[in-house]
ChimeraX commands (.cxc) that place a marker at each C-alpha (Angstrom):
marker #1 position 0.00,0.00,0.00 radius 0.5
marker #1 position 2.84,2.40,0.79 radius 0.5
marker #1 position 4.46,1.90,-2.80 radius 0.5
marker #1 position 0.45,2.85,-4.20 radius 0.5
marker #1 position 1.30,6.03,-2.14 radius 0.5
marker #1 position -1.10,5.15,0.68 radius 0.5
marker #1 position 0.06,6.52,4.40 radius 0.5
marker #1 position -0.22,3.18,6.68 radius 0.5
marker #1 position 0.68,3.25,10.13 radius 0.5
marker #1 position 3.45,0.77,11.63 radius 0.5
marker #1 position 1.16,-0.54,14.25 radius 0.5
marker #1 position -0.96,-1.59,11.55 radius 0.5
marker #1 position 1.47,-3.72,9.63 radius 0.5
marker #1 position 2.85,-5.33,12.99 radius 0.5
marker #1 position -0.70,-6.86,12.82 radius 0.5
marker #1 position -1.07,-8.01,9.11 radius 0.5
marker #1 position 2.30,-10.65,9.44 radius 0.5
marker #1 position 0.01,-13.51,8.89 radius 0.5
marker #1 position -1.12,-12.49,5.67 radius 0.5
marker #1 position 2.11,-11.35,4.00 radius 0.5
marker #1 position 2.34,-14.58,2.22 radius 0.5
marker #1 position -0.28,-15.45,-0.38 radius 0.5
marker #1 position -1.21,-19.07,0.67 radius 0.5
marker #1 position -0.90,-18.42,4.78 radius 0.5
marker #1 position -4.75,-16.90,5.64 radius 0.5
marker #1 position -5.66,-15.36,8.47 radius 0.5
marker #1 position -6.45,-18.51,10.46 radius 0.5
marker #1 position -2.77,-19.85,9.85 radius 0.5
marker #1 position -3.96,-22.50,7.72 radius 0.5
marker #1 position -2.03,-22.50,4.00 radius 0.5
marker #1 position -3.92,-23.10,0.78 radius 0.5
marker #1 position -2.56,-24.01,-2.38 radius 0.5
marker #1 position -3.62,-24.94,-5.93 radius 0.5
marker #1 position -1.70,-28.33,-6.90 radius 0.5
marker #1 position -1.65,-28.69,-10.92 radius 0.5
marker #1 position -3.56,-31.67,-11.64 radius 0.5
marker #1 position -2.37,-33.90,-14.76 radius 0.5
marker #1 position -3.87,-35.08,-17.83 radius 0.5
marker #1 position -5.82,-37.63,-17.79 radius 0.5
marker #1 position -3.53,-40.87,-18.52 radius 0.5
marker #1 position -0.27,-38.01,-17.72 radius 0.5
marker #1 position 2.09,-39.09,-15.26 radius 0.5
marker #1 position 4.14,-36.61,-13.84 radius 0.5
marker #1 position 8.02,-36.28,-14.55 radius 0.5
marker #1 position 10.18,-38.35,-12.11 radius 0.5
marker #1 position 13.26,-35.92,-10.46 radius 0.5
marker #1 position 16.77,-36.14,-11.97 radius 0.5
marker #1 position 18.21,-38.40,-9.10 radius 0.5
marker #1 position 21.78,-36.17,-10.02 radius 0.5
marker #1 position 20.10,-33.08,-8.97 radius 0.5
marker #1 position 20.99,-32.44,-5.51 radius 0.5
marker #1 position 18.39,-32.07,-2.62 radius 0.5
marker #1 position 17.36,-28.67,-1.95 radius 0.5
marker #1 position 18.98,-29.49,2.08 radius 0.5
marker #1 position 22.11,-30.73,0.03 radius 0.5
marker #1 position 22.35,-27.35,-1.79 radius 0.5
marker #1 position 21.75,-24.99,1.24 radius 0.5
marker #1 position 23.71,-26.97,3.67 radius 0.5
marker #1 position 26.43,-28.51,1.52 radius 0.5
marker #1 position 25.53,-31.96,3.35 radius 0.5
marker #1 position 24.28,-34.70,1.06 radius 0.5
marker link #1:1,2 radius 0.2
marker link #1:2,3 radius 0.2
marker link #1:3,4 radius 0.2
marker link #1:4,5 radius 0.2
marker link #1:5,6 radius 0.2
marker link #1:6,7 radius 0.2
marker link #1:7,8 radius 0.2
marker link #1:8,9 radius 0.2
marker link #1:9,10 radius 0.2
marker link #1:10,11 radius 0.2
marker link #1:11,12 radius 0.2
marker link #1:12,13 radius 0.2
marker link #1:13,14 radius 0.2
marker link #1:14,15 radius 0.2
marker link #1:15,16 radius 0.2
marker link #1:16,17 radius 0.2
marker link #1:17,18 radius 0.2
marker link #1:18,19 radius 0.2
marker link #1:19,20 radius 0.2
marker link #1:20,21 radius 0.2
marker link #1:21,22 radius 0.2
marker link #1:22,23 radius 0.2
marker link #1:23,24 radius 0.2
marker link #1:24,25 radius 0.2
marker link #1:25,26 radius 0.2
marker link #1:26,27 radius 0.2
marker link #1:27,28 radius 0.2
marker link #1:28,29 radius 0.2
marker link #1:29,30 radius 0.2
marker link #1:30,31 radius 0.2
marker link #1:31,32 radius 0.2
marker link #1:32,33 radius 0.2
marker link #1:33,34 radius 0.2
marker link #1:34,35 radius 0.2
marker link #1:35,36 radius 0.2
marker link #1:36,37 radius 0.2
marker link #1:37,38 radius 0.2
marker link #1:38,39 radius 0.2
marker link #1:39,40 radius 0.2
marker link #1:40,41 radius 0.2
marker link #1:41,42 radius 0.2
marker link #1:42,43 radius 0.2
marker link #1:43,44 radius 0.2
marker link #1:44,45 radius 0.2
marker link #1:45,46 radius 0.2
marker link #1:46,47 radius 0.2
marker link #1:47,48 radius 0.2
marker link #1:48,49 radius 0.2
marker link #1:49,50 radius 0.2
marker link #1:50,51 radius 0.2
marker link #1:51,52 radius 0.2
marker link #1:52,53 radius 0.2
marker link #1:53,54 radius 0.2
marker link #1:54,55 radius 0.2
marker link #1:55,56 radius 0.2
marker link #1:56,57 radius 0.2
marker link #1:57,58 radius 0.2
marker link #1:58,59 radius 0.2
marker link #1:59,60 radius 0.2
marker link #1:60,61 radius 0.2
view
């Protein structure tokens, strides 16, 4: 709202955390949209030589 040019108070923001993601409402309950495939589609299987996301942050594998 402040980029829109809108004044907004601090106190007011300390109270909207839980909805600064998208898919985190106010409840704390997340909602997504999972793609769903073609009928008769299987989904691609991962490259097993692509590391982890943990192995990549971390360095462990």
């Amino acid at each position: 709202m402040r980029a829109e040019g809108h004044e907004v108070c601090d106190e007011d923001v300390a109270r909207l955390s839980p909805l600064k993601h998208r898919n985190l409402n106010v409840l704390g309950r997340y909602s997504f949209t999972a793609s769903i495939p073609d009928v008769g589609a299987l989904r691609p299987l991962r490259d097993p030589d692509v590391p982890e996301l943990d192995e990549v942050e971390t360095g462990v594998e």
